[in-house]
C-alpha positions in Angstrom: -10.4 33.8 6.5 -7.9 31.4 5.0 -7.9 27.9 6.6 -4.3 27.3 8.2 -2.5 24.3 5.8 -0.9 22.5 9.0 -4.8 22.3 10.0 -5.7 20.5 6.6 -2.4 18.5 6.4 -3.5 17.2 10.0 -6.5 16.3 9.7 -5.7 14.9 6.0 -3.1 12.4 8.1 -5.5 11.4 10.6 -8.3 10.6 7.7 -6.1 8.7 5.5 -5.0 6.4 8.4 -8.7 5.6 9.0 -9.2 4.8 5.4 -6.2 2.9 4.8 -7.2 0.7 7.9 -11.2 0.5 7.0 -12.1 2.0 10.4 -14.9 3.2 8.4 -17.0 0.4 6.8 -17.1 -0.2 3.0 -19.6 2.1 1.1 -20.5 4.1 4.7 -21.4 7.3 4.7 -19.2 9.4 6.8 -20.7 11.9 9.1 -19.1 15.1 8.9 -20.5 16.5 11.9 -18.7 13.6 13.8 -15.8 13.6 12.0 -15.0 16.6 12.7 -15.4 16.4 16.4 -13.3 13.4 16.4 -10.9 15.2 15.4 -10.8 18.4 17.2 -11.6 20.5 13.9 -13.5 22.8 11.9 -16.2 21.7 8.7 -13.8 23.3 6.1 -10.5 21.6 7.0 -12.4 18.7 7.0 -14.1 19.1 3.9 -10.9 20.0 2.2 -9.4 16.9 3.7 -11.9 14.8 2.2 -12.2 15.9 -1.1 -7.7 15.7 -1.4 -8.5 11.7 -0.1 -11.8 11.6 -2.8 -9.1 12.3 -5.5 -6.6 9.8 -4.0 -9.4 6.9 -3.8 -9.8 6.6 -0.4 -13.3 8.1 -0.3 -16.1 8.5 -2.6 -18.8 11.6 -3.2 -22.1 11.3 -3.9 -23.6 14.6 -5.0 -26.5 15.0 -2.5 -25.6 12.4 -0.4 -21.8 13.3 1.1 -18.4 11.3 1.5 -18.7 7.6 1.7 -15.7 5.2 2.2 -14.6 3.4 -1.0 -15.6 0.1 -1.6 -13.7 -3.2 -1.0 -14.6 -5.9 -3.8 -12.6 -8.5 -5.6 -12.6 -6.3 -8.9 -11.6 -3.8 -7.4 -8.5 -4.9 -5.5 -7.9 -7.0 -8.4 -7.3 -3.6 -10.1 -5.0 -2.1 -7.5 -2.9 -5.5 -7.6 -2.3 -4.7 -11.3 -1.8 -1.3 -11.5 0.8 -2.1 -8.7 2.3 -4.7 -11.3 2.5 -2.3 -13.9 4.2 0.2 -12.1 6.8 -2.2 -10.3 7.4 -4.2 -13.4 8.1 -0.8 -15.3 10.3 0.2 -12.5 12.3 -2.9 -12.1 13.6 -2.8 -15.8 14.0 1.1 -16.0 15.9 0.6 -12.6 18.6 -1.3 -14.5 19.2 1.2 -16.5 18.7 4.0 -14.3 20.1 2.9 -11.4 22.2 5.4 -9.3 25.7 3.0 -8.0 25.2 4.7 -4.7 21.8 4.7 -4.2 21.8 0.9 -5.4 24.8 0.2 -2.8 22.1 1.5 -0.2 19.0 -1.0 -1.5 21.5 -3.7 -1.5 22.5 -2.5 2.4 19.1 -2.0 3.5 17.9 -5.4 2.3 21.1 -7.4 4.1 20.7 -5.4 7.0 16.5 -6.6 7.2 17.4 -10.1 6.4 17.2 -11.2 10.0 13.9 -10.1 10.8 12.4 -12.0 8.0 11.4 -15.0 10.4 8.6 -16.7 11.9 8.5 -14.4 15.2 8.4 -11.3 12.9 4.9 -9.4 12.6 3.2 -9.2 9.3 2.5 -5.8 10.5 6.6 -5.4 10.2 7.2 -7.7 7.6 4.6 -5.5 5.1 6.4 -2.5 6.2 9.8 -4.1 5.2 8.6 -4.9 1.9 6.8 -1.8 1.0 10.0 0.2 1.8 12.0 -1.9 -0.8 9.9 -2.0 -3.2 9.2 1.5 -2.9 13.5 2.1 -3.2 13.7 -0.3 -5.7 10.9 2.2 -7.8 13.0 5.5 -6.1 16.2 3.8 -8.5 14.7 4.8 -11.4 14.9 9.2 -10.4 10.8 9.1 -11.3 8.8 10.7 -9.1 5.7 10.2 -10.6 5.9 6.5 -10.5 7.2 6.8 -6.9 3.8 8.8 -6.2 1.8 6.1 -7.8 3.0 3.2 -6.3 3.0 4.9 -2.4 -0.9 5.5 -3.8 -1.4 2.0 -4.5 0.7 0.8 -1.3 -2.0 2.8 0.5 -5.1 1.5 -0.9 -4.1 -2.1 -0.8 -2.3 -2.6 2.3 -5.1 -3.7 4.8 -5.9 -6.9 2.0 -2.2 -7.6 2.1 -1.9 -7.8 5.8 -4.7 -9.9 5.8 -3.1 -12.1 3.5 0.0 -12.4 5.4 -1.9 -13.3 8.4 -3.3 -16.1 6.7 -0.3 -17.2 5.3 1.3 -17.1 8.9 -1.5 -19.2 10.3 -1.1 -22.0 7.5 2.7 -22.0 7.6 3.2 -22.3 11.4 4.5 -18.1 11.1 6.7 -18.7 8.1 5.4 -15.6 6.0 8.4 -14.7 3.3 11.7 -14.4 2.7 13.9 -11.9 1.1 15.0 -14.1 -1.8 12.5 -12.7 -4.7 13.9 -9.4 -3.4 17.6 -10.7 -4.1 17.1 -11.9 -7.2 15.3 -8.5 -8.6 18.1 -6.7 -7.2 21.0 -8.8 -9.0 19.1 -8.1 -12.2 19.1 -4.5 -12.0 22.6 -4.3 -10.2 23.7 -6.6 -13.9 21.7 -4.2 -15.8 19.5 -7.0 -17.6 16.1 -5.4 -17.5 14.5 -8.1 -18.6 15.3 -10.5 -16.3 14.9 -7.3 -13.8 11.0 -7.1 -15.3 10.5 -11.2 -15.2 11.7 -11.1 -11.5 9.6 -8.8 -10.3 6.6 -10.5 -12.5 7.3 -13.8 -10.8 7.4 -12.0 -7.5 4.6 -10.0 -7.8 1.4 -13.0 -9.3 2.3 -15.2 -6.6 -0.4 -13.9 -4.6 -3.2 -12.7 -7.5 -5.2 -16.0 -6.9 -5.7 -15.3 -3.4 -7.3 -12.2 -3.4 -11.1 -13.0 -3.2 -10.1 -14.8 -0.5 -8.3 -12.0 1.2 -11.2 -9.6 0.6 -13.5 -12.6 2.1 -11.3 -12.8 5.2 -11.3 -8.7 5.6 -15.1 -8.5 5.8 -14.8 -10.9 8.2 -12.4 -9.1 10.1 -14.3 -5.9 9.3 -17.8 -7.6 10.4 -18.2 -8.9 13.8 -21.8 -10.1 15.0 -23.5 -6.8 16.9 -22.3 -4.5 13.9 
């Protein structure tokens, strides 16, 4: 008996939200038997679940030993942060090339029309979500859907350390977190067509944050660890 997809796709959903938030611990093993109570499902879903998030980098497996959450390390973010680079430097200067006028009218909409809730009272919960979706139609400009698949891969595995980080940065600056003016100023090069002003943009844009990344993943096991645990 075949396992229904809309089961797997489910439970799939509900698992990667757990592991893009860290409600499992770094390097903890899962328990299956749990898990699949949890979520009102059978062993095989699960399993197939699991092993789709194993390829994606959300979860590990250890022959003999089961499905562990991935790890959360300096290196290893560190990694993430420049894959994401890569992929969004690439993307900014094929964009300028690439660009469809319509689709660029749309970015260029989008971004006026989110201008106003990039202000101290805004969330960094909403304010990560506004950026992701840029960046990720800035990256949809260029008509490649593997780099569009990449980058949403990356988004996921990084996005707990970069709400973190805007939390801190809130805290320090009184809740002044970002503005949209890096986004501007990537979008005028690509609506020019310059990709190499495109690609420096987004370079400047992007390493503004590198050196704080051990101590985002500092302040997430913090968040993570509470005495009792």
């Amino acid at each position: 008996m075949q396992t229904a997809p809309a089961t797997v796709e489910r439970t799939y959903l509900q698992l990667k939200e757990m592991a893009v938030n860290y409600d499992f611990k770094p390097d903890s093993r899962l328990n299956e038997t749990e898990l699949a109570k949890k979520l009102a499902t059978s062993r095989t879903p699960l399993r197939e679940a699991l092993n789709r998030l194993v390829a994606e980098g959300f979860f590990t497996f250890r022959s003999g030993k089961g499905f562990f959450c991935r790890s959360l390390n300096p290196i290893g973010i560190m990694h993430l942060y420049e894959a994401r680079a890569a992929i969004e430097c690439e993307a900014a200067s094929l964009a300028a090339h690439r660009a469809d006028p319509t689709k660029l009218k749309e970015l260029e909409q989008y971004l006026d029309e989110s201008k106003a809730n990039y202000t101290p009272g805004t969330s960094p919960t909403e304010l990560l979500r506004m950026d992701e979706a840029f960046h990720v139609g800035l990256t949809s400009l260029t008509d490649n859907k593997e780099m569009i698949r990449l980058l949403e891969n990356v988004n996921d595995r990084i996005r707990f350390i970069r709400l973190i980080d805007l939390r801190t940065l809130a805290e320090r600056n009184g809740g002044e977190v970002v503005t949209i003016r890096p986004h501007a100023e990537i979008l005028q090069a690509v609506k020019q067509g310059d990709s190499e002003a495109a690609r420096q943009a987004m370079v400047q844009h992007l390493t503004k944050r590198l050196e704080a990344v051990t101590e985002n993943v500092r302040n997430a096991f913090a968040e993570l660890y509470t005495p009792g645990d």
